[in-house]
ROVO-498735 format. One record per atom (N, C-alpha, C): atom name; residue number from 1; x, y, z. Coordinates in steps of 0.05 Angstrom, whole numbers. Example, Ala and Ser with C-alpha at 12.3 -4.5 7.8 and 13.67 -1.06 7.14 Angstrom:
<N; 1; <264; -114; 156>>,
<CA; 1; <246; -90; 156>>,
<C; 1; <264; -66; 156>>,
<N; 2; <257; -45; 142>>,
<CA; 2; <273; -21; 143>>,
<C; 2; <258; 1; 157>>,
***
This chain:
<N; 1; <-506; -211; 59>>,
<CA; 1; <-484; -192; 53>>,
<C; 1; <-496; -169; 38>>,
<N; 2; <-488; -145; 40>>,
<CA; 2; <-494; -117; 28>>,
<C; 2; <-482; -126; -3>>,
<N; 3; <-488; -105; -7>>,
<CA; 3; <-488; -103; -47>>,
<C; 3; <-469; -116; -52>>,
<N; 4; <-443; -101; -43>>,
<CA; 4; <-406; -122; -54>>,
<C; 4; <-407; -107; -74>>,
<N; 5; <-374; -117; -78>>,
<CA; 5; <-362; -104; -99>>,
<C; 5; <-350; -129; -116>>,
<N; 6; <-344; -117; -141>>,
<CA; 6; <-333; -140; -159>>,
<C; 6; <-299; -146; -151>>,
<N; 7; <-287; -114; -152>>,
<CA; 7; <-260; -124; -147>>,
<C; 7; <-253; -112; -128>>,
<N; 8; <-236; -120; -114>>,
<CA; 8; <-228; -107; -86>>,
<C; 8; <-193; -112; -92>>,
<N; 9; <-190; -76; -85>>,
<CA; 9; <-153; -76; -92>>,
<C; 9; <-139; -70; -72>>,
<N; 10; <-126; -83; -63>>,
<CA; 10; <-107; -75; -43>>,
<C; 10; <-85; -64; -34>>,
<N; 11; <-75; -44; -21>>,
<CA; 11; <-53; -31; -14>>,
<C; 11; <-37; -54; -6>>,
<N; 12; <-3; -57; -9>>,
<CA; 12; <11; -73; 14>>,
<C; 12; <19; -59; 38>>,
<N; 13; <37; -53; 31>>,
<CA; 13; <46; -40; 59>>,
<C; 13; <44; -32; 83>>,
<N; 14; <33; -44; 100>>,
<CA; 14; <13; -20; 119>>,
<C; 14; <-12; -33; 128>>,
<N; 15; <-25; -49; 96>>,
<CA; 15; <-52; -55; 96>>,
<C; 15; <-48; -90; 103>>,
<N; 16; <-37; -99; 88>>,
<CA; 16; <-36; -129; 92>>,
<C; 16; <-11; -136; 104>>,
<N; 17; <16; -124; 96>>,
<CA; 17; <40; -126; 112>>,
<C; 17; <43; -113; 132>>,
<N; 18; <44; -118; 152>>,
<CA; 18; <64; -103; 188>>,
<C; 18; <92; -89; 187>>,
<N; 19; <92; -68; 150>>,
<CA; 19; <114; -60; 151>>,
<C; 19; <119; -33; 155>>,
<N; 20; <106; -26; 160>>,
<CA; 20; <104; 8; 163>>,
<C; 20; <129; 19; 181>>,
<N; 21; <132; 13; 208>>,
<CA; 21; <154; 11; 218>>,
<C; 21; <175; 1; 208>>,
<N; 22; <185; -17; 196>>,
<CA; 22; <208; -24; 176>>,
<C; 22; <219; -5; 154>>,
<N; 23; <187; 8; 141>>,
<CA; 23; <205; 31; 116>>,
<C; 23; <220; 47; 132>>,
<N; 24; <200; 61; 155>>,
<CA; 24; <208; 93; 172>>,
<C; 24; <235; 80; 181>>,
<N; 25; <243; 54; 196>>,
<CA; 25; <272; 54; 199>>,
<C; 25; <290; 48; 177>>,
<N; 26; <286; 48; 151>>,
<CA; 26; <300; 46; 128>>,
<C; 26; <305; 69; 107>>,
<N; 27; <286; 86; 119>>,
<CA; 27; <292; 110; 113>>,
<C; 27; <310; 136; 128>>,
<N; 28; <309; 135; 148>>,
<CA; 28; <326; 142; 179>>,
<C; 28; <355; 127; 173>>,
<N; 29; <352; 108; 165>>,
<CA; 29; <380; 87; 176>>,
<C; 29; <395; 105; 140>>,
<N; 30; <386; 97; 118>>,
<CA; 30; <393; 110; 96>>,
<C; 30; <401; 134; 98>>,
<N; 31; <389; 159; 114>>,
<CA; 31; <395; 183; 114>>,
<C; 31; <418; 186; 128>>,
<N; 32; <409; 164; 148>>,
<CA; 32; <440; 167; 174>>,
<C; 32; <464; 155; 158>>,
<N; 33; <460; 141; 139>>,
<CA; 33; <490; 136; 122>>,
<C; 33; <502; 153; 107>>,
<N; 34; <490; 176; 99>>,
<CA; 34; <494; 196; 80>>,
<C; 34; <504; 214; 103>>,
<N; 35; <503; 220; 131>>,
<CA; 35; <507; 239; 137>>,
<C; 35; <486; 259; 146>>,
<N; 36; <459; 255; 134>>,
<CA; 36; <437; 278; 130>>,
<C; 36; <417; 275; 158>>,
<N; 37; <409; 286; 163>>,
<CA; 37; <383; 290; 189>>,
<C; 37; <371; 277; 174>>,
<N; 38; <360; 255; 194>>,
<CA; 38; <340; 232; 189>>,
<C; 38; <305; 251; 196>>,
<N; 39; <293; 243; 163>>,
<CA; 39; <264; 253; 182>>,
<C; 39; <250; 243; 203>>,
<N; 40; <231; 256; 215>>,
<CA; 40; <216; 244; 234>>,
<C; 40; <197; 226; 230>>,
<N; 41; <195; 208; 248>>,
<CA; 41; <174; 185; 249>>,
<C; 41; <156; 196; 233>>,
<N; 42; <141; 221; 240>>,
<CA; 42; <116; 230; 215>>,
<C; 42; <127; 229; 196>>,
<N; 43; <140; 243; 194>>,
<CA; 43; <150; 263; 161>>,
<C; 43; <152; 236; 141>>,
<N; 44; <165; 210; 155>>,
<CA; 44; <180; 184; 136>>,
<C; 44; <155; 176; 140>>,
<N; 45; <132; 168; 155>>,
<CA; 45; <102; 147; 148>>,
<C; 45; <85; 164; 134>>,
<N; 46; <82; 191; 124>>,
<CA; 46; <75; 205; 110>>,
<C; 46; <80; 195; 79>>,
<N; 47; <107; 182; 74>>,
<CA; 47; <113; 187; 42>>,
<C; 47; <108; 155; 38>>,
<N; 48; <100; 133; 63>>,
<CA; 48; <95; 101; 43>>,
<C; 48; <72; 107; 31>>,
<N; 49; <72; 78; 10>>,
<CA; 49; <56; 79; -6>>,
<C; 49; <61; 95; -34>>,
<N; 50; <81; 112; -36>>,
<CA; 50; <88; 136; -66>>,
<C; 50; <116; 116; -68>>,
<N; 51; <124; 112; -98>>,
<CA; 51; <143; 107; -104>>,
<C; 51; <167; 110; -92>>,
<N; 52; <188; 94; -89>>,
<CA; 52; <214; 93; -69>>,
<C; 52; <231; 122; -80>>,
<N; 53; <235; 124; -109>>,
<CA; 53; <245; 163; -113>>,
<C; 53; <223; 178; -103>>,
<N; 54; <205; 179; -108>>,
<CA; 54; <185; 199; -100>>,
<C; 54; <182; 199; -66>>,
<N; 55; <183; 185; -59>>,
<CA; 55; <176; 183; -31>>,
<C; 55; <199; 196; -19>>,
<N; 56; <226; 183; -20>>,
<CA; 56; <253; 199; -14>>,
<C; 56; <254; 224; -28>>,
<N; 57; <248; 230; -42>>,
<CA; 57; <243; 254; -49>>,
<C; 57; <232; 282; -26>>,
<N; 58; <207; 265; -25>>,
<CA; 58; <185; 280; -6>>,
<C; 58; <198; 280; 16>>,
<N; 59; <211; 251; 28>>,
<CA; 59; <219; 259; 60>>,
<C; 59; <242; 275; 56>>,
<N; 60; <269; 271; 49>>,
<CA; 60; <290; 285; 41>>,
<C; 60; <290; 308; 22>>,
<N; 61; <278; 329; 26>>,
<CA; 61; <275; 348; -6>>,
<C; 61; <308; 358; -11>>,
<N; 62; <320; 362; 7>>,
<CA; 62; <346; 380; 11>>,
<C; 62; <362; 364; -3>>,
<N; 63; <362; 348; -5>>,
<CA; 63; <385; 329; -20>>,
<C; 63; <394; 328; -56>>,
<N; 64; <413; 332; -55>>,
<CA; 64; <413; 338; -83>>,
<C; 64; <405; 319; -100>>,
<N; 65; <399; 321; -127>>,
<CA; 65; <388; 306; -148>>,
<C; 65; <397; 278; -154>>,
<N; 66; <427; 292; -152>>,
<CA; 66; <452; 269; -159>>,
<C; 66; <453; 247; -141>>,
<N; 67; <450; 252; -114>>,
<CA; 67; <454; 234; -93>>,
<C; 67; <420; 219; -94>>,
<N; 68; <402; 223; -99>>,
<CA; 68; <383; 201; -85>>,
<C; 68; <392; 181; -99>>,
<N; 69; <398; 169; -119>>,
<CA; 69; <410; 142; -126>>,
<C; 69; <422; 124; -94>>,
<N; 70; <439; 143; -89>>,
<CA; 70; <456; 131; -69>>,
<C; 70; <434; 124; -43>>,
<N; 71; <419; 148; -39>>,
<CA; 71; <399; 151; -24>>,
<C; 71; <383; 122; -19>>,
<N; 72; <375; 121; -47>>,
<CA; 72; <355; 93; -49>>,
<C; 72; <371; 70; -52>>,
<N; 73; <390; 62; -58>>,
<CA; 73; <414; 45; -51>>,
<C; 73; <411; 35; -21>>,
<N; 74; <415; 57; -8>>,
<CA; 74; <427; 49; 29>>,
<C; 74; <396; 40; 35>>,
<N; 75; <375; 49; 19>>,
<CA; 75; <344; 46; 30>>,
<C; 75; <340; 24; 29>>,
<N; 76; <351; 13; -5>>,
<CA; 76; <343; -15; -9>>,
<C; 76; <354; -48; 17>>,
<N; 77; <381; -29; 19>>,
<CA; 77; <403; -49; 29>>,
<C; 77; <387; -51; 64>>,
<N; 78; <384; -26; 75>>,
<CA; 78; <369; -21; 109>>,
<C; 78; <342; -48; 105>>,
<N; 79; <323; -47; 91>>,
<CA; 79; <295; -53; 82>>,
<C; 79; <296; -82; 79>>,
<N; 80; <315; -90; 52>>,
<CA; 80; <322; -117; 53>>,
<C; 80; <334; -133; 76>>,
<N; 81; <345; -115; 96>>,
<CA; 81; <358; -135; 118>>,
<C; 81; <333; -143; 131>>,
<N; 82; <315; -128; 136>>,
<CA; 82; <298; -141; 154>>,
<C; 82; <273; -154; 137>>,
<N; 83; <271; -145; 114>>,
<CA; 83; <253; -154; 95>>,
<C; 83; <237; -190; 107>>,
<N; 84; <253; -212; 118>>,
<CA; 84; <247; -239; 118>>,
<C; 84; <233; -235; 157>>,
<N; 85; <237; -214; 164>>,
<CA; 85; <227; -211; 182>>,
<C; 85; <199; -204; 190>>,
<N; 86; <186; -194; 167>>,
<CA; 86; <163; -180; 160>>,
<C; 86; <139; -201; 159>>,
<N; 87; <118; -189; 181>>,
<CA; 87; <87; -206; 172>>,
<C; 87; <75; -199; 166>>,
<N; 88; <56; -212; 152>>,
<CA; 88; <29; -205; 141>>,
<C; 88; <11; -200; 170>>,
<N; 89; <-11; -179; 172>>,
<CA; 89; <-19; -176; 195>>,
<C; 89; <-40; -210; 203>>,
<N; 90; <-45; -202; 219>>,
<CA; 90; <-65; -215; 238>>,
<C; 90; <-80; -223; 217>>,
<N; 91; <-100; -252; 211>>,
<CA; 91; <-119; -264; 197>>,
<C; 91; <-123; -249; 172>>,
<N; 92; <-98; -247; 154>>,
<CA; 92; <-101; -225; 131>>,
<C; 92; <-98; -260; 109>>,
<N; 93; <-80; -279; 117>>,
<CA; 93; <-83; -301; 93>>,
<C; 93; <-119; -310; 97>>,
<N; 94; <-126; -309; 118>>,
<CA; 94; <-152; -329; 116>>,
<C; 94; <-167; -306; 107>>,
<N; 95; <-170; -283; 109>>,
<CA; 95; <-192; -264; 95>>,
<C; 95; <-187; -260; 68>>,
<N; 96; <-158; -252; 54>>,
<CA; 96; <-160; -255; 20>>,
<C; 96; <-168; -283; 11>>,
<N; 97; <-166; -311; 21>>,
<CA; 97; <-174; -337; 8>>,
<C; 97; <-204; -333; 19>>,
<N; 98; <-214; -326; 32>>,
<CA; 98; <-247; -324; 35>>,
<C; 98; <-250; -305; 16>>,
<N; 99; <-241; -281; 18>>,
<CA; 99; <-259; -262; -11>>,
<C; 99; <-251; -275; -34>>,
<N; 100; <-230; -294; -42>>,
<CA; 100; <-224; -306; -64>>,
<C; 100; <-243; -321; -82>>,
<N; 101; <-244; -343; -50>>,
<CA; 101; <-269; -357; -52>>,
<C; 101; <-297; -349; -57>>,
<N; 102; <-304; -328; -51>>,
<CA; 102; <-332; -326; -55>>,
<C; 102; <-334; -309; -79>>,
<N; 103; <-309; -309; -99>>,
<CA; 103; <-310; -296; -126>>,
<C; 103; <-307; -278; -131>>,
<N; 104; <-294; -262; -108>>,
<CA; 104; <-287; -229; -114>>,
<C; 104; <-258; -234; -127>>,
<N; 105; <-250; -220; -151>>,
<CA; 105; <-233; -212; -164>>,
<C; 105; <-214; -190; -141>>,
<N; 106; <-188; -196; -139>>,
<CA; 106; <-176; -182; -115>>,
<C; 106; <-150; -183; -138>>,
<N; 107; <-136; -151; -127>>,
<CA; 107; <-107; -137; -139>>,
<C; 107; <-104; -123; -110>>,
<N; 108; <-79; -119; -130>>,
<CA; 108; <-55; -99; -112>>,
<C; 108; <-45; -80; -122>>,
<N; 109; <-49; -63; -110>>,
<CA; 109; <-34; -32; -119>>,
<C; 109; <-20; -21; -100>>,
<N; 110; <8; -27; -113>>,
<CA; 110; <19; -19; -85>>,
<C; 110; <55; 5; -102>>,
<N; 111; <59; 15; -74>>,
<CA; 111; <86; 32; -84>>,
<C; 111; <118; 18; -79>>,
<N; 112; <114; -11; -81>>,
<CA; 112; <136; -26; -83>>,
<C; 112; <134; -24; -111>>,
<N; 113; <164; -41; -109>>,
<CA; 113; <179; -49; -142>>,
<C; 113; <167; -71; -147>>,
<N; 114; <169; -69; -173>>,
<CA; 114; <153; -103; -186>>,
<C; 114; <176; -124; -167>>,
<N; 115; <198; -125; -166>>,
<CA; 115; <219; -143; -157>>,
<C; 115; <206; -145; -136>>,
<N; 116; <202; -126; -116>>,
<CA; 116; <198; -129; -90>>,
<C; 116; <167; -141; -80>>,
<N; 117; <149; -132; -96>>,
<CA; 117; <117; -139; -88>>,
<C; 117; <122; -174; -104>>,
<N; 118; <137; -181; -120>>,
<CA; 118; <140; -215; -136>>,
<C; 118; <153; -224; -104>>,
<N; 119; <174; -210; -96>>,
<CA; 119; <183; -229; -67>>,
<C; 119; <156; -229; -54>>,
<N; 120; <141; -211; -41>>,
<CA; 120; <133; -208; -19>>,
<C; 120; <104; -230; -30>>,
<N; 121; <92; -231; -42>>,
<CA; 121; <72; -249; -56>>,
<C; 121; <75; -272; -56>>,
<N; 122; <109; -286; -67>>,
<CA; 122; <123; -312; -61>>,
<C; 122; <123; -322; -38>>,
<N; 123; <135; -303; -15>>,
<CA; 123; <145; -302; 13>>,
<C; 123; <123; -308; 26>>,
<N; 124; <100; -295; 28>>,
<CA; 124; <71; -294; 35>>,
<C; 124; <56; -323; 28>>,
<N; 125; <58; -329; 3>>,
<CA; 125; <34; -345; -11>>,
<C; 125; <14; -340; -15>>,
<N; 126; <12; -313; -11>>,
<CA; 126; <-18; -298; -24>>,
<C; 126; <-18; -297; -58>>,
<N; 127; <5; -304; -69>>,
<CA; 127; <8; -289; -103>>,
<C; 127; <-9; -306; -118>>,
<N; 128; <-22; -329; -113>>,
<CA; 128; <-52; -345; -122>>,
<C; 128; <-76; -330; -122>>,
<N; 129; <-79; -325; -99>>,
<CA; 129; <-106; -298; -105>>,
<C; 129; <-106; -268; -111>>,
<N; 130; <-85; -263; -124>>,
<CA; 130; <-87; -236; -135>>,
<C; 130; <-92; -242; -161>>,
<N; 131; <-104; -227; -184>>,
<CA; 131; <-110; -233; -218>>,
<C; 131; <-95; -216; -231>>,
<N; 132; <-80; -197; -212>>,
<CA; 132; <-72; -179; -230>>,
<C; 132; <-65; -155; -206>>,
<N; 133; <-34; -143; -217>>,
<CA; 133; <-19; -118; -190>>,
<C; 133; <-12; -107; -202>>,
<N; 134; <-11; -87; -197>>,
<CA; 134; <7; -57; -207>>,
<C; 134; <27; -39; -181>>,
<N; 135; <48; -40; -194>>,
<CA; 135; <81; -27; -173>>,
<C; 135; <77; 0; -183>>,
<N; 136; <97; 13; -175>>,
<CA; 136; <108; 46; -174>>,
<C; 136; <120; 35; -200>>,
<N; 137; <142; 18; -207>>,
<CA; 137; <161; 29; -229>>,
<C; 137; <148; 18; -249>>,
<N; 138; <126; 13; -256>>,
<CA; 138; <108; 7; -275>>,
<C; 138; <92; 23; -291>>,
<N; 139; <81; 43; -264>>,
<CA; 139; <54; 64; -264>>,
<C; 139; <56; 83; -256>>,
<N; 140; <48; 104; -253>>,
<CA; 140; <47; 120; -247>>,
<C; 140; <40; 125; -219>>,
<N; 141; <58; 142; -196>>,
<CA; 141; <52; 137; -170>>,
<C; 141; <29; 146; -157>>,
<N; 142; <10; 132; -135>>,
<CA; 142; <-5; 142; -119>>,
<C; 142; <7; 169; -116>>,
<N; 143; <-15; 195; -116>>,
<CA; 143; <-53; 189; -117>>,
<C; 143; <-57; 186; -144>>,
<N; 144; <-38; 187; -172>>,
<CA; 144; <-46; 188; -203>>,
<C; 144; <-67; 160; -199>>,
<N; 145; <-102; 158; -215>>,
<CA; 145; <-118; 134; -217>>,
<C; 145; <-104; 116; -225>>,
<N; 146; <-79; 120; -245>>,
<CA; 146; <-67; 98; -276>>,
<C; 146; <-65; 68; -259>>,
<N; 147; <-59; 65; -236>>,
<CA; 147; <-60; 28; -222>>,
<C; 147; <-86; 23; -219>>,
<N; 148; <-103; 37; -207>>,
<CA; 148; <-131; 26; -216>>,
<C; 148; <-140; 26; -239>>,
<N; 149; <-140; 43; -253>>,
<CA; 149; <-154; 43; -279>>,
<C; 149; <-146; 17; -300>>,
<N; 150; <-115; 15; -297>>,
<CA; 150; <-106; 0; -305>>,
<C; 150; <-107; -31; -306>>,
<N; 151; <-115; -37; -272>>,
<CA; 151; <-129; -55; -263>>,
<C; 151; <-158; -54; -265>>,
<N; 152; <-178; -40; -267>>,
<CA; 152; <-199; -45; -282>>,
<C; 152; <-202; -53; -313>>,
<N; 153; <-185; -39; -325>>,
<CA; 153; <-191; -47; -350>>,
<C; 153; <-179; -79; -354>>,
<N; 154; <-160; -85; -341>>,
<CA; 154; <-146; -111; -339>>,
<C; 154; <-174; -130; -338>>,
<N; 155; <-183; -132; -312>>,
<CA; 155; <-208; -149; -301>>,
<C; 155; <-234; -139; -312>>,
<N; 156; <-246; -123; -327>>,
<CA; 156; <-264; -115; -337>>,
<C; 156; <-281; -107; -318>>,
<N; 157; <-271; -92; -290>>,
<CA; 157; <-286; -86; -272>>,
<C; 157; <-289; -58; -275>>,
<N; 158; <-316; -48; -262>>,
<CA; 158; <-335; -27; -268>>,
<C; 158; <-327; -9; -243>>,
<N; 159; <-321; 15; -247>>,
<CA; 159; <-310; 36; -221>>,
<C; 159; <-336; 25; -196>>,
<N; 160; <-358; 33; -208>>,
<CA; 160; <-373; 32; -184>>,
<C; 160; <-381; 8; -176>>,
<N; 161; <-371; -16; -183>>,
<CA; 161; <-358; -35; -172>>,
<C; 161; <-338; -47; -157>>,
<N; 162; <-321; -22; -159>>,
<CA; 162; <-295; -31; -143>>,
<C; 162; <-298; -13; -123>>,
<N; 163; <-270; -28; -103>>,
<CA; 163; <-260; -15; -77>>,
<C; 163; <-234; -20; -71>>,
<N; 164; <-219; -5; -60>>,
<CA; 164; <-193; 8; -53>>,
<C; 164; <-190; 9; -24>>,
<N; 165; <-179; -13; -21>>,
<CA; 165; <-167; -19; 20>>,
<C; 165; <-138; -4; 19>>,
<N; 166; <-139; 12; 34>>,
<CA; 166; <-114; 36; 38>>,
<C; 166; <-109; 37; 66>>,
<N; 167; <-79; 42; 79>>,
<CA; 167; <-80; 53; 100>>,
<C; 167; <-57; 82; 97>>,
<N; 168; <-67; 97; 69>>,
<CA; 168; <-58; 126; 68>>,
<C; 168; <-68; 136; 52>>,
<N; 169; <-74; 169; 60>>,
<CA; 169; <-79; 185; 46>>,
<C; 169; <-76; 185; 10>>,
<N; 170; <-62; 173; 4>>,
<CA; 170; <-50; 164; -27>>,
<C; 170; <-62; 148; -31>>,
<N; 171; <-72; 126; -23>>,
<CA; 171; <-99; 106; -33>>,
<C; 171; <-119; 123; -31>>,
<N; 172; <-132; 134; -12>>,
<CA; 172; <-163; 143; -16>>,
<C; 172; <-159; 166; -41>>,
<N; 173; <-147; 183; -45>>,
<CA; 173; <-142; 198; -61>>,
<C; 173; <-132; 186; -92>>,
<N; 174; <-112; 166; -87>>,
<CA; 174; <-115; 153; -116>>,
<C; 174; <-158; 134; -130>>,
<N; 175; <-166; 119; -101>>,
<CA; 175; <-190; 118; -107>>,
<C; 175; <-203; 131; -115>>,
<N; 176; <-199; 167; -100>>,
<CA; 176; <-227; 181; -110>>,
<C; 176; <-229; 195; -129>>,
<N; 177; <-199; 190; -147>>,
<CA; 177; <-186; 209; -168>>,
<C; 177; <-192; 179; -196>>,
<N; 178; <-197; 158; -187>>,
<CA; 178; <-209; 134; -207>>,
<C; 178; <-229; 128; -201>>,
<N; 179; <-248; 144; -184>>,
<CA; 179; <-274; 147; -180>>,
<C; 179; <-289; 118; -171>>,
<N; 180; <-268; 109; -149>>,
<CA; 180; <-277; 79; -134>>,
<C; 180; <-279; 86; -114>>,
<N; 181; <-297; 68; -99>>,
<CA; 181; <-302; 77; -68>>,
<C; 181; <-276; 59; -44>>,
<N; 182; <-276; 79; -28>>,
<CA; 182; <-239; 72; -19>>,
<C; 182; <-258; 63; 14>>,
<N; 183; <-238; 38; 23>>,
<CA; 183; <-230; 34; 57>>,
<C; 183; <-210; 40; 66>>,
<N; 184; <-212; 57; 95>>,
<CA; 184; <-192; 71; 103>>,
<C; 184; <-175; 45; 124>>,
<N; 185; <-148; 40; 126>>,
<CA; 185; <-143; 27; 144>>,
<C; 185; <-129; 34; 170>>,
<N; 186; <-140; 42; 191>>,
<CA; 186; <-122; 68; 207>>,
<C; 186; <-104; 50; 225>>,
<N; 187; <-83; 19; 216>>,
<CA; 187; <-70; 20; 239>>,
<C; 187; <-54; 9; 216>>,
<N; 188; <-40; 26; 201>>,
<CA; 188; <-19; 30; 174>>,
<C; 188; <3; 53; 185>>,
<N; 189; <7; 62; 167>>,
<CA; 189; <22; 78; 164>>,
<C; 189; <12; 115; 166>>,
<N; 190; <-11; 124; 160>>,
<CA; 190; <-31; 145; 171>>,
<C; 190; <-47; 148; 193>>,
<N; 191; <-49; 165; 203>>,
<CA; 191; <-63; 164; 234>>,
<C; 191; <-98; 167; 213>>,
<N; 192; <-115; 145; 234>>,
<CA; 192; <-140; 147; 223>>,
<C; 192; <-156; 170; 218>>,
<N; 193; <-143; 198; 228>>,
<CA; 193; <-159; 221; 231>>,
<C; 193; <-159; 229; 199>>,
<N; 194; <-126; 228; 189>>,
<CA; 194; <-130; 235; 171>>,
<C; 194; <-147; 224; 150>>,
<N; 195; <-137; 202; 150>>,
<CA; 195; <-158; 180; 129>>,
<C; 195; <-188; 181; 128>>,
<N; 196; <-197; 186; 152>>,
<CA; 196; <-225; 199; 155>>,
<C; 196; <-227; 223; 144>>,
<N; 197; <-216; 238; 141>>,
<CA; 197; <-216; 269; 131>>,
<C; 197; <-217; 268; 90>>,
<N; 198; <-206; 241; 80>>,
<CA; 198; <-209; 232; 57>>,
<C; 198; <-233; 225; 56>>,
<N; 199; <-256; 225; 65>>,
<CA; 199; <-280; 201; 71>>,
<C; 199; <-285; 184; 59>>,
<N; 200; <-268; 163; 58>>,
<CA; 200; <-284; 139; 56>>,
<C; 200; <-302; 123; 59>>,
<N; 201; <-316; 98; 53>>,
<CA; 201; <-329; 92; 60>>,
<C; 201; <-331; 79; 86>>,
<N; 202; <-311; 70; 100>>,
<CA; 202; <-308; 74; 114>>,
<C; 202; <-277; 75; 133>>,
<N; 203; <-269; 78; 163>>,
<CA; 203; <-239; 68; 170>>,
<C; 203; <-243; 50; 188>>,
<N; 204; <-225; 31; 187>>,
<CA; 204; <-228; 8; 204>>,
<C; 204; <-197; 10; 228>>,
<N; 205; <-202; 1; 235>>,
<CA; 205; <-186; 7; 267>>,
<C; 205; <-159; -15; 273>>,
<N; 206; <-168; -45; 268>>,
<CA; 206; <-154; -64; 269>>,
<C; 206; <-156; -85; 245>>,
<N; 207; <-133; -98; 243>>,
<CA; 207; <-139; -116; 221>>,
<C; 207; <-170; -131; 227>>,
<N; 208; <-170; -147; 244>>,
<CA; 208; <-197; -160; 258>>,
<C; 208; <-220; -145; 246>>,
<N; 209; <-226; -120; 252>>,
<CA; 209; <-246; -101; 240>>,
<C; 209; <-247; -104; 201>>,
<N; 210; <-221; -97; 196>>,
<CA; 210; <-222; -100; 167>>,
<C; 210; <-231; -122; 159>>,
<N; 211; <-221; -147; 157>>,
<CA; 211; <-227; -170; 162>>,
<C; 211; <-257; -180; 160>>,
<N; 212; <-270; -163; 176>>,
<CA; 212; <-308; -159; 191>>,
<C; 212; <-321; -145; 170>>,
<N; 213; <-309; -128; 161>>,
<CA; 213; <-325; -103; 148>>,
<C; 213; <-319; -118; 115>>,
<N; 214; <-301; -119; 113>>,
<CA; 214; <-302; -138; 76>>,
<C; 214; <-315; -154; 74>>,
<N; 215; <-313; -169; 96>>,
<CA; 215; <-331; -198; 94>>,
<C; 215; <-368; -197; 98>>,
<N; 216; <-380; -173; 117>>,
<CA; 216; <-401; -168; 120>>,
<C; 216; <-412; -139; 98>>,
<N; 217; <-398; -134; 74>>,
<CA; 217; <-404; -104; 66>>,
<C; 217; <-387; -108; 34>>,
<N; 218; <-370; -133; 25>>,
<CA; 218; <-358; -127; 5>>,
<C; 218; <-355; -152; -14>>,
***
């Protein structure tokens, strides 16, 4: 195995969950309750990963201040219906219990709610091999470093030790703004071009690949 890293942090959404398509229709289905032009498939997989106000924010700017409450309401209610429907991708339980196992320190940094990333960890049975997560309503949102940093100083892990599995623009940029070296994951929620244009170390194509590349490089 190449050098490795001590801790390896992970995005959810996108990266280990098959939900990327689930936000974009919970954000669409939310707007369509209000009345408002639903954004487009880009515009809504552009804002996962940033906090649930900030993200509605970004996709919906037109909307007044007063209403995103309501906004994120219909989001929560669309999201949770399908929420028990949601998988973890392809060989994602047997690759975090192998990096577990061979002593890599593994987190999560993700732009769910603490409520929501405690379900999805329960739901999963991954919440044993994480040491330590950081949410949106905790921290400060992707790209701000404060979830990594925060998680380093937690685990006593060294920047140029760590690595940051993303599949958006807002992970590699929160990595390169906490000065960790970031993996791009291009079958998330960002088209791989962009994520390449962040340069990482590298983008991986399919879970299978990711999977390949942690296990032979991290």
């Amino acid at each position: 195995m190449a050098e490795g890293f001590d801790l390896i942090v992970f995005d959810w959404d996108g990266t280990l969950l098959d939900s990327a398509a689930a936000i974009v229709h919970a954000i669409q289905a939310s707007c369509r309750d209000l009345d408002l032009p639903a954004p487009s498939d880009e515009r809504a997989r552009y804002v996962i990963g940033l906090g649930l106000g900030e993200a509605l924010r970004h996709a919906v700017p037109e909307l007044r201040e007063s209403d995103y409450p309501r906004l994120i309401e219909r989001y929560r209610h669309h999201f949770l219906a399908r929420d028990h429907e949601l998988r973890l991708f392809e060989g994602v339980p047997q690759l975090i219990a192998e990096l577990a196992g061979r002593g890599r320190m593994l987190g999560v940094a993700t732009g769910k709610s603490r409520v929501g990333l405690d379900r999805a960890l329960a739901h999963t049975g991954l919440g044993m091999h994480f040491l330590a997560t950081r949410c949106a309503d905790e921290c400060f949102s992707k790209p701000h470093p404060a979830m990594l940093e925060q998680l380093m100083d937690e685990l006593g892990a060294d920047p140029a030790r760590t690595l940051m599995v993303g599949d958006t623009t807002h992970d590699l940029q929160m990595a390169r703004n906490a000065g960790v070296a970031g993996l791009g994951v291009g079958f998330g929620a960002h088209p791989a071009a962009a994520l390449e244009a962040e340069r990482p170390l590298a983008c991986v194509h399919t879970p299978r690949d990711m999977a390949r590349w942690l296990l032979e490089r991290a």
